[in-house]
N, C-alpha and C positions, 0 to 999 in steps of 0.2 A: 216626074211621077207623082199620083196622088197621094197626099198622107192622108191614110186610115184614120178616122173616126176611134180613137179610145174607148172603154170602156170608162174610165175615168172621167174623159169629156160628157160622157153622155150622164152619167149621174149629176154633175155638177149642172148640167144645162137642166137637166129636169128638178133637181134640188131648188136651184133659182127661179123657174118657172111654177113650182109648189115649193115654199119654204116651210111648211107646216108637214112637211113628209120626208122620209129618210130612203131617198130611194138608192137601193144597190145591184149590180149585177154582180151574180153569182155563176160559176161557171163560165163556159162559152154559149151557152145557149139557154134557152125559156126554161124553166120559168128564172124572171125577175123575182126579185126580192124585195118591195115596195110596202112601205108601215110608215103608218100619221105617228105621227108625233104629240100625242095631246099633255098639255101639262096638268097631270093629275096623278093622282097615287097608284092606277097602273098605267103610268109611261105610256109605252105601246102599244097599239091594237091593229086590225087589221083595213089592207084596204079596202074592205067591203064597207067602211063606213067614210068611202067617199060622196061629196055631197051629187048632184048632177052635172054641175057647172065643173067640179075638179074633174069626174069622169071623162065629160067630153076633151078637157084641155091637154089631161093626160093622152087619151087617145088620139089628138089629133096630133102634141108633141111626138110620139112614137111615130106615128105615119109619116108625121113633114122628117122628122129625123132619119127614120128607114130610106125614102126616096131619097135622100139630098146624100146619104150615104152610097147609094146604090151607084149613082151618078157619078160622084167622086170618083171608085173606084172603076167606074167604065168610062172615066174622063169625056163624060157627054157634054158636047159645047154648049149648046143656048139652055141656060137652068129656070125657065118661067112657072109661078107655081102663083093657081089662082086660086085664089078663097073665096068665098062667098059668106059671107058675115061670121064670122070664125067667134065672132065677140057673144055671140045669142045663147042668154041664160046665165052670162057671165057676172059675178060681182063685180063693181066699178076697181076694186082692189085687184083683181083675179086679171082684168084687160090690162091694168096697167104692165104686170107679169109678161102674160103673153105677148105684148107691143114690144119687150126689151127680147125675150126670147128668139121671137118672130127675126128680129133686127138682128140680132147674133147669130142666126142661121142664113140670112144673107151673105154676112160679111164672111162665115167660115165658109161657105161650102158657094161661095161666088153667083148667086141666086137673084134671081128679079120674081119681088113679088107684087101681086095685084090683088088687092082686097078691096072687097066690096062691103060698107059697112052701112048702118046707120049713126051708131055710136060713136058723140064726141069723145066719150072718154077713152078708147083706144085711137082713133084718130091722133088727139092730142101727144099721148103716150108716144104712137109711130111716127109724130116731129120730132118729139121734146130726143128721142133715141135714135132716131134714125136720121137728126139736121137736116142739111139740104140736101140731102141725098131723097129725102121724102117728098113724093108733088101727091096733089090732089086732084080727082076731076069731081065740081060738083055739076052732075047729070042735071042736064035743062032741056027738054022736049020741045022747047020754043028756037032755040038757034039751032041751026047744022051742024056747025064744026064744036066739038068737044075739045076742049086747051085744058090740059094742067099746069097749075101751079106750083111753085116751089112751094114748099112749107118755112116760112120763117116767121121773124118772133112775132112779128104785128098777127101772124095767122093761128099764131100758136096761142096769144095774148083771147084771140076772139072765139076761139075754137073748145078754150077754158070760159071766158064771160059767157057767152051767147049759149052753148051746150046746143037743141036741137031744133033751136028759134028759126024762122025763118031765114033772118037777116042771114045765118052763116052760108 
């Protein structure tokens, strides 16, 4: 049988994924309870003063969290969840977050993900988290057949140098 998604999980995953915010559920249902956390003489304020980049990641942690729960409890086989540059508008600090987040909902809720990025800095982030469980395809219009790669450290090592050089 599937084990339920906490309430508790799900705070902690999003706490980790913004650690500059105190998010709680309250009750069983909407509204969340979600306050930044700023270190100033008033403490807490609201989340309307998230930036664009937290909005989106937030937003997309609830949705990828909703579906990967939904699943769980209707024990749907094949969990494939495609993104398409999930990273844009992101601070390089903010991808690295999401990349371990990302990884953690894989591994709870039994998921194959496919992202489509430009950015080395989450690339890097979904080896350095997700090991060899990570491949890569870099898209080339000149050959037919598309191969991924493992992610290991040589890839990881170049993935960091090089950032969005051609050579990668």
């Amino acid at each position: 049988e599937a084990a339920a998604i906490k309430p508790d999980e799900i705070e902690q995953l999003i706490t980790d994924l913004l650690p500059n915010f105190h998010f709680t559920i309250t009750g069983s249902s909407i509204p969340f309870d979600i306050k930044r956390i700023i270190p100033s003489e008033q403490g807490i304020s609201s989340v309307n003063v998230l930036s664009s980049g937290e909005s989106e990641v937030l937003t997309l942690a609830l949705d990828l969290l909703t579906i990967s729960a939904i699943w769980e409890l209707e024990q749907f086989g094949d969990r494939v969840v495609l993104l398409d540059e999930p990273d844009t508008h992101l601070h390089p600090e903010l991808q690295q977050h999401l990349a371990q987040f990302l990884v953690r909902l894989v591994d709870r809720f039994k998921l194959q993900m496919i992202i489509a990025t430009h950015s080395t800095t989450l690339l890097s982030a979904l080896g350095f988290y997700g090991g060899q469980r990570t491949s890569v395809v870099y898209l080339n219009n000149a050959i037919e057949l598309q191969k991924a790669i493992k992610f290991d450290e040589t890839l990881g090592i170049l993935s960091t140098c090089l950032g969005g050089h051609i050579l990668m």
